[in-house]
C-alpha positions as CSV (number, residue, x, y, z in Angstrom):
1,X,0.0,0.0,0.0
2,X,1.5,3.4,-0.7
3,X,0.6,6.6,0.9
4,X,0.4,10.2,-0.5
5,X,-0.8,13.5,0.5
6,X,-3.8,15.3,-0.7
7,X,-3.1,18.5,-3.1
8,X,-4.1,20.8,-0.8
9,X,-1.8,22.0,2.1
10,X,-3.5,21.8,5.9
11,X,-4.0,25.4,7.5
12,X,-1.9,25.7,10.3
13,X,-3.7,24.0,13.7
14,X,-5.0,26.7,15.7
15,X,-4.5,26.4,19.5
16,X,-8.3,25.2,19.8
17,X,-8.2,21.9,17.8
18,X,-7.5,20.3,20.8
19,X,-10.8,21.5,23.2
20,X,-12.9,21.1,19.8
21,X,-11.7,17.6,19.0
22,X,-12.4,16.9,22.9
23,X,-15.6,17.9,23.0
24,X,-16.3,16.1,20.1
25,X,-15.3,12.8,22.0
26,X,-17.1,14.2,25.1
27,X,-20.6,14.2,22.8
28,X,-20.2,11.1,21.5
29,X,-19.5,9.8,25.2
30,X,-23.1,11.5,26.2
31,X,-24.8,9.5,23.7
32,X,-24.0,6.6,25.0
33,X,-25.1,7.4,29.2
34,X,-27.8,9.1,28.0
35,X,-30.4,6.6,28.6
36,X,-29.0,5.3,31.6
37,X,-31.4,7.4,34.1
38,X,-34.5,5.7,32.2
39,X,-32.9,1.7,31.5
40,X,-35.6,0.2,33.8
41,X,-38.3,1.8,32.2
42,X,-38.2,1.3,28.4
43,X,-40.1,-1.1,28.3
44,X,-43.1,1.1,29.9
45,X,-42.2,4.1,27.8
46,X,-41.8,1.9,24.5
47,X,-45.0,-0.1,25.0
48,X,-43.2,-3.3,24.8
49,X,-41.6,-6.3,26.7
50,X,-38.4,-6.1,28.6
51,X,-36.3,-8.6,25.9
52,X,-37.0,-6.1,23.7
53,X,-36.6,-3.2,24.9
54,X,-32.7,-3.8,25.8
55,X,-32.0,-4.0,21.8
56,X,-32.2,-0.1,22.0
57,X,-28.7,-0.6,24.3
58,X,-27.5,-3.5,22.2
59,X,-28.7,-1.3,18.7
60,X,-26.1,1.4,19.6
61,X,-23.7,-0.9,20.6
62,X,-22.8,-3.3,17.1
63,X,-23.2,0.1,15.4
64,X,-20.8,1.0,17.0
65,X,-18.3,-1.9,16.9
66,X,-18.6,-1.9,13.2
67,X,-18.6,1.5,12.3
68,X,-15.6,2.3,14.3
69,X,-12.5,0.9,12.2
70,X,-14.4,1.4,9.3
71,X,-14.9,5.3,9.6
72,X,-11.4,5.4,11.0
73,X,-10.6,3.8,7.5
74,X,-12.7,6.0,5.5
75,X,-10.7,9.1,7.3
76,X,-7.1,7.7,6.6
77,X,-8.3,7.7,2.6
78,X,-10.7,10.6,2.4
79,X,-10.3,13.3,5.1
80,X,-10.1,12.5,8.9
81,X,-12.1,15.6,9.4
82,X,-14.7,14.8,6.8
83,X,-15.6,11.2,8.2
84,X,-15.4,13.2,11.6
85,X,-18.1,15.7,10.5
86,X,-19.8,12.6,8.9
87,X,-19.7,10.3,11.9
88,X,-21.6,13.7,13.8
89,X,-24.3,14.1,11.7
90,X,-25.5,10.7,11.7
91,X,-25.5,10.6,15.1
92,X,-27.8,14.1,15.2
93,X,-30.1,12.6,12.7
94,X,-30.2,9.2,14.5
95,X,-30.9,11.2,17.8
96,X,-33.7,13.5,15.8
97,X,-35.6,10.1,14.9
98,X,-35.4,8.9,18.6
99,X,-36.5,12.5,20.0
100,X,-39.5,12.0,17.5
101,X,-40.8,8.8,18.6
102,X,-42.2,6.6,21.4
103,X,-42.2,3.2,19.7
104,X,-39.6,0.6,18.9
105,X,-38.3,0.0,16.1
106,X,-38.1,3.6,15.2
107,X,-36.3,4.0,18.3
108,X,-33.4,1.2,17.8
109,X,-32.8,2.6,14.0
110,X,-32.5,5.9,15.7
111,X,-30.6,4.9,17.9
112,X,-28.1,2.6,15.7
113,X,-27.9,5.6,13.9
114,X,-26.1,7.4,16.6
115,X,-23.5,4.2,17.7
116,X,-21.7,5.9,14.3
117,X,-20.4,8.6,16.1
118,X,-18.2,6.4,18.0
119,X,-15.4,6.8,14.8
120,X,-15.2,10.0,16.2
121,X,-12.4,9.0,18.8
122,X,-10.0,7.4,16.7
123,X,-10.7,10.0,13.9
124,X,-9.8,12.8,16.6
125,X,-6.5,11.1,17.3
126,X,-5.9,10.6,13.8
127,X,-5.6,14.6,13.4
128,X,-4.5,15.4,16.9
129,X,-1.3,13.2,15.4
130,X,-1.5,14.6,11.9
131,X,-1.2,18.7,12.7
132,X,-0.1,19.1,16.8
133,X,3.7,19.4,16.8
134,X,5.5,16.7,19.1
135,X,5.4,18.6,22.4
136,X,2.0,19.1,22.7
137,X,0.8,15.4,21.2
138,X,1.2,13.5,24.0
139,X,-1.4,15.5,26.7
140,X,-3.5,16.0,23.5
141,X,-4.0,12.2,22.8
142,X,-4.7,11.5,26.6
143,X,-7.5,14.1,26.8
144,X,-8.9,12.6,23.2
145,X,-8.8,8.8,24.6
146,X,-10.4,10.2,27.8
147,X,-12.8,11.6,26.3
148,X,-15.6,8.5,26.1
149,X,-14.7,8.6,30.4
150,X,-15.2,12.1,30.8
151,X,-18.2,12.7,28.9
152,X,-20.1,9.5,30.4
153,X,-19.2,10.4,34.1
154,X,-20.4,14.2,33.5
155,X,-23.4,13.5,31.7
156,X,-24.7,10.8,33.7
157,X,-26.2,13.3,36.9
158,X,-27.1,16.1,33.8
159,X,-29.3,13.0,32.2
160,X,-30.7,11.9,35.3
161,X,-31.9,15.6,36.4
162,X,-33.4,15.5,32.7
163,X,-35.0,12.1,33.3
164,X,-36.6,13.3,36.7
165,X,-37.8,17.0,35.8
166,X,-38.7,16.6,31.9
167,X,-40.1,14.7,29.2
168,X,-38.0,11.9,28.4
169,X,-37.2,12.3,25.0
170,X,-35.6,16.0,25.8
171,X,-32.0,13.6,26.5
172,X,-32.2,13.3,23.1
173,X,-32.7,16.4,21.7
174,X,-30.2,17.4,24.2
175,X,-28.1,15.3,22.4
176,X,-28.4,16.7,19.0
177,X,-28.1,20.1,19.8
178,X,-24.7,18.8,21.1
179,X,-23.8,17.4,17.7
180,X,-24.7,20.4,15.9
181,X,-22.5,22.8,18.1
182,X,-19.8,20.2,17.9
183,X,-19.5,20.0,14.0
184,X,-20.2,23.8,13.8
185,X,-17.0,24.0,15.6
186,X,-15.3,21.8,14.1
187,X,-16.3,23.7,10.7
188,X,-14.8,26.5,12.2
189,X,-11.6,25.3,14.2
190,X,-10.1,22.0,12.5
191,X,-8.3,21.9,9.4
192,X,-8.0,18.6,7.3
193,X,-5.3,16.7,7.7
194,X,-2.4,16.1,4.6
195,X,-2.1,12.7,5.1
196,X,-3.8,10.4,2.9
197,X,-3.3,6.4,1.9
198,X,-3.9,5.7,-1.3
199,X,-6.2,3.0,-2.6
200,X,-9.9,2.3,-2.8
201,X,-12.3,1.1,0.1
202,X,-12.1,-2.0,0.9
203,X,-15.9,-2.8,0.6
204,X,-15.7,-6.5,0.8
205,X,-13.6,-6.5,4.2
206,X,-15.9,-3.9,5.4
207,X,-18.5,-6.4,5.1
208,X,-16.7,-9.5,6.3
209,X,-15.7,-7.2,9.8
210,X,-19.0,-6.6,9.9
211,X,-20.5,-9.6,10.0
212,X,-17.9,-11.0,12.0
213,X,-19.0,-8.8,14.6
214,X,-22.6,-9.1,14.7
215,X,-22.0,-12.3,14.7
216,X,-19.3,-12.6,17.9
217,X,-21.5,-9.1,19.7
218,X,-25.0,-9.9,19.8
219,X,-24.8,-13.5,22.0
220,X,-22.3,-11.6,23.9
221,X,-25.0,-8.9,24.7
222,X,-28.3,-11.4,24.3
223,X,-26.6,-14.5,26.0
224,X,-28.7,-14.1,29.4
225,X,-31.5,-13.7,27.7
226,X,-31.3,-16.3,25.0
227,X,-29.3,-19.3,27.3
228,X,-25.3,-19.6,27.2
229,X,-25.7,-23.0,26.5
230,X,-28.3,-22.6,23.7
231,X,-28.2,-23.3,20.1
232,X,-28.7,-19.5,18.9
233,X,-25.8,-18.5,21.0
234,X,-23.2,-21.4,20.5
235,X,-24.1,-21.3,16.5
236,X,-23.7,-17.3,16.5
237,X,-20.2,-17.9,18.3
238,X,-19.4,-20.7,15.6
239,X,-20.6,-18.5,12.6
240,X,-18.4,-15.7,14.0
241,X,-15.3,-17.7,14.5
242,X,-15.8,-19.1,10.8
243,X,-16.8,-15.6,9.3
244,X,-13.4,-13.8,11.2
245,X,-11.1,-16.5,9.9
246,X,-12.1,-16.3,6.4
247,X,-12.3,-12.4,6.5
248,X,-8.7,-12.4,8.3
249,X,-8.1,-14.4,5.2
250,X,-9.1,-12.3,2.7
251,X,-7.8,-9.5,4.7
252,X,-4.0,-10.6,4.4
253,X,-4.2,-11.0,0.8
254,X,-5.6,-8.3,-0.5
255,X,-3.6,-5.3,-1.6
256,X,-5.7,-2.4,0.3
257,X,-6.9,-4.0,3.5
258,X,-9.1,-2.2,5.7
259,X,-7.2,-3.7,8.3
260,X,-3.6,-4.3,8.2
261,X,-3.6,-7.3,10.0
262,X,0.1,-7.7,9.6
263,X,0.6,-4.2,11.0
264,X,-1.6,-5.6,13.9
265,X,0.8,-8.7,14.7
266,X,3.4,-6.2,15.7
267,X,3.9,-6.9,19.6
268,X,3.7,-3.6,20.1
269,X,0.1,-3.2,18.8
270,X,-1.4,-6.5,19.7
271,X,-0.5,-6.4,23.7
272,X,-2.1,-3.1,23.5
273,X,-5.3,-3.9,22.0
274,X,-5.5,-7.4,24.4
275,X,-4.7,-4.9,26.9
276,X,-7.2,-2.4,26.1
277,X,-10.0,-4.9,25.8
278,X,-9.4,-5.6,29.6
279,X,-9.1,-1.8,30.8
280,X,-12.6,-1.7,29.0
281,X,-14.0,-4.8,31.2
282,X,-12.5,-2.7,34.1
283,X,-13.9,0.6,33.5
284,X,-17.7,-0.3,32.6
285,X,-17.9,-2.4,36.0
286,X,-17.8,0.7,38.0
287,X,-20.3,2.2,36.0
288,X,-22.7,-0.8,36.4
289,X,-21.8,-1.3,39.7
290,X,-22.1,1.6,41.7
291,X,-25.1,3.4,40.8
292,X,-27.1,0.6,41.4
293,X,-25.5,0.3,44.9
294,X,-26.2,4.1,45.5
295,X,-30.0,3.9,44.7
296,X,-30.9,0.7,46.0
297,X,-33.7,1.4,49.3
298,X,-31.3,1.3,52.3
299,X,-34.2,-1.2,53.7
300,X,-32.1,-3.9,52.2
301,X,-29.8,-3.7,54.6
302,X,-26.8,-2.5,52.4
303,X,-28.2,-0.2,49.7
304,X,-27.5,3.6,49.7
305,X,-30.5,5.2,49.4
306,X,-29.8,8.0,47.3
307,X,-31.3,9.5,44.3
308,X,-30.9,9.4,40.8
309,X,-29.3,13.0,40.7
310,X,-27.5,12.1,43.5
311,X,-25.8,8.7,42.6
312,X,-24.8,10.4,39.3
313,X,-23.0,13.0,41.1
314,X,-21.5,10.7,42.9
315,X,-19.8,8.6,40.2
316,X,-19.4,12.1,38.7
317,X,-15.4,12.3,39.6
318,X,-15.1,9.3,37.8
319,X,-15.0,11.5,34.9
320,X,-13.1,14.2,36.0
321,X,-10.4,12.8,37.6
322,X,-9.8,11.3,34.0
323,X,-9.8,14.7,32.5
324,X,-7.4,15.8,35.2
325,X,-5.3,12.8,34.5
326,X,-4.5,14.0,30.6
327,X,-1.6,16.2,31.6
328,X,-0.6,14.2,34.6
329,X,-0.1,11.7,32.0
330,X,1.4,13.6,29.4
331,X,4.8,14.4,32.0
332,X,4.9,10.9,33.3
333,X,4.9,9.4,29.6
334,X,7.9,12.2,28.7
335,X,10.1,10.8,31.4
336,X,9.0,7.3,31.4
337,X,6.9,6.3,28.4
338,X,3.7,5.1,27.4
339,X,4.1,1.5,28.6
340,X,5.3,2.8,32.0
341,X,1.9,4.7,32.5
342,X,-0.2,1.8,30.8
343,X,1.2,-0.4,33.6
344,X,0.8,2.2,36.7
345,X,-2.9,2.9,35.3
346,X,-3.6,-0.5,35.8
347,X,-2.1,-1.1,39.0
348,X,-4.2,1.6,40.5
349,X,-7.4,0.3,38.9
350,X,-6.2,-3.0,41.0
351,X,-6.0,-0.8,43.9
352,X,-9.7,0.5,43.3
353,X,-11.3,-2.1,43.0
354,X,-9.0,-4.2,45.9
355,X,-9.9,-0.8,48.2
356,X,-13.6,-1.4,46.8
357,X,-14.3,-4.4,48.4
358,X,-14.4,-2.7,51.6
359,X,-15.5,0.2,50.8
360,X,-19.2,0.2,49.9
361,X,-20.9,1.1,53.4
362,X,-21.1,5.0,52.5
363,X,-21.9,7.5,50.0
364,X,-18.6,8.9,50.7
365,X,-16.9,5.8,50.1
366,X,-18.3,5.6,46.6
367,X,-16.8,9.3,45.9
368,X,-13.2,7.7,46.9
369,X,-14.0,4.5,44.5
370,X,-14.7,6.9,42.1
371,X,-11.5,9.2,42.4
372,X,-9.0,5.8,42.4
373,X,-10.8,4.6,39.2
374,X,-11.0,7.7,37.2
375,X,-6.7,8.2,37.9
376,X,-6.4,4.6,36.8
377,X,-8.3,4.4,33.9
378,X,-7.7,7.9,32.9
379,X,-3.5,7.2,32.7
380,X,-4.7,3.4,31.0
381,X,-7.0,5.3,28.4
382,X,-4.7,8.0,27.7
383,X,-2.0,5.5,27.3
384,X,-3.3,3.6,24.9
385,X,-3.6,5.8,21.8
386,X,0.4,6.4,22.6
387,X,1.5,2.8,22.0
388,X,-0.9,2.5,18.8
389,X,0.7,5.8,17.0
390,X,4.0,5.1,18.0
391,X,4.3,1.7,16.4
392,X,1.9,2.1,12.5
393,X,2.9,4.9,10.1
394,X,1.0,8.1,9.9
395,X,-1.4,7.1,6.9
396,X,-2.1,4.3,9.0
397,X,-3.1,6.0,12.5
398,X,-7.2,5.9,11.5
399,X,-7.8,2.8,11.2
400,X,-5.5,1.4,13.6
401,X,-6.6,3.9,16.7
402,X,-10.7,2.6,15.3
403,X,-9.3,-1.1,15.7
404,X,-7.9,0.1,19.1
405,X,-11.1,1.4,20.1
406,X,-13.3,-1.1,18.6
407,X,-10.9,-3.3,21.6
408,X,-11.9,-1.4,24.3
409,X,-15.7,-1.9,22.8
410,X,-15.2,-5.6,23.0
411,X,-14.0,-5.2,26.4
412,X,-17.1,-3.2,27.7
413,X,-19.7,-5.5,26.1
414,X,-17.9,-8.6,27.1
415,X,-18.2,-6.9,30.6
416,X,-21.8,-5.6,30.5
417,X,-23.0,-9.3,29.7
418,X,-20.8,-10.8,32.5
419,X,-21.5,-8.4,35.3
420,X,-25.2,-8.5,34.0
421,X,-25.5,-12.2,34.5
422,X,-23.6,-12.5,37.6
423,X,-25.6,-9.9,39.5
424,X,-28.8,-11.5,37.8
425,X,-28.1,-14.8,39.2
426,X,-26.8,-13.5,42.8
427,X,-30.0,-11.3,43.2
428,X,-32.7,-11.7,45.9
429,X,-36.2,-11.9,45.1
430,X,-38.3,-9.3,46.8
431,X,-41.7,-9.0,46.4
432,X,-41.4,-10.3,43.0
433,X,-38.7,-8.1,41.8
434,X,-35.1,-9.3,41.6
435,X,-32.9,-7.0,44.0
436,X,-29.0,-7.1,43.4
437,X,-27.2,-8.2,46.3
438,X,-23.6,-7.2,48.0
439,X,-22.2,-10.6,47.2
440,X,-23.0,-9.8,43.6
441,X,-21.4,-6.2,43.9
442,X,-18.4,-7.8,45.5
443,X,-18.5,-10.9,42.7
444,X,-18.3,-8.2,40.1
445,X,-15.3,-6.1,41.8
446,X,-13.2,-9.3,41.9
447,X,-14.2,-9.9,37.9
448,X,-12.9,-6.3,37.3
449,X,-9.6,-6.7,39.8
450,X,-9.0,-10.4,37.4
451,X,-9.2,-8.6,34.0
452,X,-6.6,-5.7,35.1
453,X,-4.5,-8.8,36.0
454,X,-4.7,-10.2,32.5
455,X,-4.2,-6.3,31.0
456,X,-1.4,-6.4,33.3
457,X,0.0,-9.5,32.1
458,X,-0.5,-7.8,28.2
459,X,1.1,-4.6,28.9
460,X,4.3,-6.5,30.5
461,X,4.5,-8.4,26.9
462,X,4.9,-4.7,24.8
463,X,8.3,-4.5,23.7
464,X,11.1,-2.0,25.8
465,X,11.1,1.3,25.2
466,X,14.3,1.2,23.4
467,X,13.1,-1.3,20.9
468,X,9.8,0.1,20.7
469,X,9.3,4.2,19.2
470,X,7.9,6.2,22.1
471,X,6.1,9.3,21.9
472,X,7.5,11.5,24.3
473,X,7.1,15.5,24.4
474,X,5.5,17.4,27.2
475,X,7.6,20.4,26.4
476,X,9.9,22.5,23.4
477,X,13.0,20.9,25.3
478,X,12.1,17.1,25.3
479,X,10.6,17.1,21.9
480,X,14.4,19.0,20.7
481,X,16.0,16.5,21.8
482,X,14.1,13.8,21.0
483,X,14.4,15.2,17.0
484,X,17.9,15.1,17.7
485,X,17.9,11.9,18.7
486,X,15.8,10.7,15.2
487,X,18.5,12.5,13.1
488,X,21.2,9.7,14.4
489,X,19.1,7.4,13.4
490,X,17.5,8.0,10.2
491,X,17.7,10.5,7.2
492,X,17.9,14.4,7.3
493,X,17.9,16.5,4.4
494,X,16.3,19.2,2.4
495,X,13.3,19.2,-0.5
496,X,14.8,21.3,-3.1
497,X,13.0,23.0,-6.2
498,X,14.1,23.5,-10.0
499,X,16.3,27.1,-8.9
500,X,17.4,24.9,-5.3
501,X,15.1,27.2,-3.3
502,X,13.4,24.9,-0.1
503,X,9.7,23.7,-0.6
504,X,8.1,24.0,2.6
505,X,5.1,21.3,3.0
506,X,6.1,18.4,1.0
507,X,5.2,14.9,1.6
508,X,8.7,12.8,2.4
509,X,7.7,9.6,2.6
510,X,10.6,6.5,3.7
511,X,9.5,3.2,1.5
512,X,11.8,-0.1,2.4
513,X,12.7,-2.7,0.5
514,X,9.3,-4.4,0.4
515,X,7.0,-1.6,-1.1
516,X,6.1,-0.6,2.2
517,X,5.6,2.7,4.2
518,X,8.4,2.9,6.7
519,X,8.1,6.4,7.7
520,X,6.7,9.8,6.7
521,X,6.9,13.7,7.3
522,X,6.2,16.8,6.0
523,X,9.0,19.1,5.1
524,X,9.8,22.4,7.5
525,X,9.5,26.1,6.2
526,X,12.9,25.9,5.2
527,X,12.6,22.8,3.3
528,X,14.7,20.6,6.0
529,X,13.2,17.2,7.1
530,X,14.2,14.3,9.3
531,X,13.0,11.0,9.3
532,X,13.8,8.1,11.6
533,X,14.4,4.7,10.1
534,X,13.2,1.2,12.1
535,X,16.1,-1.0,11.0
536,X,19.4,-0.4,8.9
537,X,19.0,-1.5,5.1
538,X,17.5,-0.5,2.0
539,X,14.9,2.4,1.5
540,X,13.7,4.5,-1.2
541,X,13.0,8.4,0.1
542,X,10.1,9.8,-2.0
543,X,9.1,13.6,-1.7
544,X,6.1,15.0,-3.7
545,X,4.6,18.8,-3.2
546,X,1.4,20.9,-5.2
547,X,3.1,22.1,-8.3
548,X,5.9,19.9,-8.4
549,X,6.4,16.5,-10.0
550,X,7.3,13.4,-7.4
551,X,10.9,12.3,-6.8
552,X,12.2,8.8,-5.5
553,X,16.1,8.4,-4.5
554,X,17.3,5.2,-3.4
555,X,19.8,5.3,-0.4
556,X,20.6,3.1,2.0
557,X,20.9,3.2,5.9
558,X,24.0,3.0,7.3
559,X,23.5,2.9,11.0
560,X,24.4,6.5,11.3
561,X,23.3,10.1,10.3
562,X,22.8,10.2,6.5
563,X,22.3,13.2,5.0
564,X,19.5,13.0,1.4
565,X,18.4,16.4,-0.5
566,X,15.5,15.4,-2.6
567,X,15.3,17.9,-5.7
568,X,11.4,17.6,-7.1
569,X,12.9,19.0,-10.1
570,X,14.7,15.9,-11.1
571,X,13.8,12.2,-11.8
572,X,15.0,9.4,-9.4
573,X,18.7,8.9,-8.7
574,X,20.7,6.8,-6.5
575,X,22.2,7.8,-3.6
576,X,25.4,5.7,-2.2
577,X,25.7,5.0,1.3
């Protein structure tokens, strides 16, 4: 697969693309907790049975899973910022039809209408990478991959005091006016990004994935209510396995993947996604767990007794504390990288959840619970997107970051239908109506405590920093030296016109030996570039800018600083090492 620019130059990133790209992530985050206040009561408001009124969770949830690494995709070919805008105004119209209707199968296609806007993460990532220089990058990706955290902890007590004082369907008219204003601004704010991989849309693959994943997601959500053991379930499990193997199949042959499944072997990407599909096991448990806990009757003997508005503003800091996290996270991954924070997230989610156990007596308790979690998942989350970017090339970042958070999708499915059945099957009947008990609570805290293990377990697998790139940068200083660093080992140079003058804003892509993308960059004002190399050997340095024809010099890496001024005015030549 080879990778190009578009013709048109980026504007220069204006210091709001981050807060804009946030609050994208943030909206789509909202979509998802906004029915949570009203869960118990669909089936009353929809006129229908209970079995059927949980397909307007499971709806927004395959939607989801499947549109994610296919928008992120779509964006590395076309425009990360037009699927972004695209991904937004589904989700408005899908929340338009569900504001508009109190029946049910207008409400699931509104509401798999908005599990599209979930390519809005890794499309966000995608640019943050794209346009922010390397110093403010790293904060910048943390806040993005916190996003889904903050937005769901802040908007759960704003929904419930919705739910309680006004008509129902207002959360989702809520929710559009929330799209609108977020691709308004991003209209306004956030260029499009340069980098583009060449190719056609892989349609077939797209189809395979998604079938794949109907197939594997819907027993995983449906399995309590269908049997584990029954023949829809086990044959939906089957069909997946078979339809994922011949897709993976397919995928590894064709010449334009949607997913580069060998750029997924790399240990560096696959023990993070195994790793992020247990953070997301870890972090929905909390937010299954508690507010249940908080508004059970304290008659039971162990429930809270609070209200709605108050539980949610309890599990509120959940949220925030991951938002304060970004730039806690950013400084620890400058001094000791990604990996290093993936692995301290996780031990304090341990510590959480080990704390939790004996700490679900008090209101106050559930505040501290709360805190712990959100610093633990906060430096996981913001880790995450780190490790992905630092080990695929640029053209690359979409779809891998959608794969990434298609993973942490997995893992919160997987976890709703596991914490779902065990507190089903621990609960007390009362009066007819199944009452979740403390053993189940406790049950489902040790379930979440087990998965960090594994995630643990994952992250110690990603390779060492020094064999692995690391994006580091929480200031000018680091990121210097950190370019310094690259020149030793890679190319520098300058892109050159017909009279020698330097063309600012060309494309310098690094191709190795085997056709393949091994690095790319866009020239500086004064025509200089760098560009790190993986391994010594072989490589072909192409450079292509609007106005100019393309150039490809062969030169090979000696191990040390080699110095490569492409001229655009002149065909290929070699270049001796």
């Amino acid at each position: 697969m080879t990778h190009t620019t578009n013709d048109q130059p980026a504007r220069r990133a204006s210091g709001a693309v981050v807060p804009v790209l946030a609050f994208a992530g943030i909206v789509v985050a909202v979509m998802q907790t906004l029915l949570v206040p009203v869960i118990k009561d669909l089936p009353q408001l929809l006129g229908t049975e209970p079995s059927n009124a949980t397909w307007v969770l499971t709806s927004t949830l395959l939607s989801g899973a499947v549109a994610t690494p296919i928008m992120g995709r779509l964006g590395d070919l076309y425009g990360k910022r037009r699927m972004l805008i695209l991904s937004l105004a589904v989700m408005v119209v899908g929340a338009l039809v569900s504001a508009l209707t109190s029946t049910l199968l207008p409400m699931i296609a509104g509401r798999t209408l908005q599990g599209f806007a979930m390519g809005a993460i890794p499309l966000g990532i995608g640019l943050m990478r794209d346009m922010l220089p390397r110093e403010k990058l790293g904060s910048a990706m943390a806040l993005m991959s916190s996003s889904i955290g903050v937005g769901g902890g802040l908007a759960l007590p704003l929904a419930a005091l919705v739910a309680q004082h006004a008509d129902w369907h207002a959360l989702f008219y809520g929710a559009a006016g929330l799209g609108v204003l977020s691709i308004a601004l991003t209209l306004l704010v956030v260029p499009e990004s340069p980098m583009r991989a060449e190719g056609s849309f892989d349609v077939l693959g797209a189809t395979g994935l998604s079938a794949g994943l109907v197939l594997f997601l819907l027993p995983i959500t449906k399995g309590s209510d269908w049997g584990w053991t029954s023949a829809t379930t086990l044959g939906m499990f089957g069909a997946a396995a078979a339809v994922l193997v011949l897709w993976g199949v397919y995928e590894l042959r064709s010449k334009a993947p949607l997913v580069d499944l060998r750029t997924t072997a790399r240990p560096a990407v696959l023990f993070t996604n195994l790793a992020s599909i247990m953070v997301g096991v870890s972090f929905y448990v909390v937010s299954l767990v508690l507010p249940q806990l908080l508004q059970l009757p304290k008659a039971t003997g162990y429930g809270l007794g609070q209200s709605m508005v108050a539980a949610g503003l309890l599990v509120a800091p959940l949220g925030l504390t991951m938002m304060v996290t970004a730039p806690v996270y950013a400084r620890l991954s400058a001094k000791y990288g990604p990996k290093t924070t993936l692995i301290l997230g996780m031990l304090i989610i341990a510590i959480g959840y080990g704390a939790g156990l004996g700490l679900m007596s008090a209101a106050w308790q559930s505040l501290v619970i709360s805190v712990v979690l959100g610093a633990g998942i906060g430096l996981a989350y913001s880790s995450l997107p780190a490790l992905i970017v630092g080990a695929v090339p640029a053209s690359e970042t979409g779809a891998a970051n959608g794969l990434n958070t298609l993973m942490r999708s997995i893992g919160t499915s997987v976890s709703s239908a596991v914490i779902g059945m065990v507190l089903a099957n621990t609960a007390q009947n009362v009066g007819g109506v199944a009452i979740p008990t403390m053993h189940g609570f406790r049950v489902s805290f040790l379930i979440a405590t087990g998965a960090v293990a594994i995630g643990l377990l994952m992250a110690l697998f990603l390779p060492k920093p020094d064999r692995a790139p690391r994006l580091r940068a929480s200031s000018e200083e680091e990121a210097a030296l950190e370019r310094a660093e690259q020149v030793l080992r890679g190319f520098r140079g300058r892109v050159l016109d017909a009279e020698g003058a330097p063309v600012a804003r060309a494309k310098v892509t690094l191709i190795d030996r085997r056709g393949r993308q091994a690095g790319a960059t866009l020239s500086e004002p004064d025509g200089t570039y760098v560009l790190a190399v993986p391994t010594e050997g072989a490589y072909v340095l192409a450079a292509r800018a609007v106005g100019h024809g393309p150039l490809a010099s062969a030169a090979t890496h000696p191990g040390e600083e080699r110095a490569v001024d492409v001229d655009l005015a002149l065909p290929g030549e070699s270049v001796s090492a």
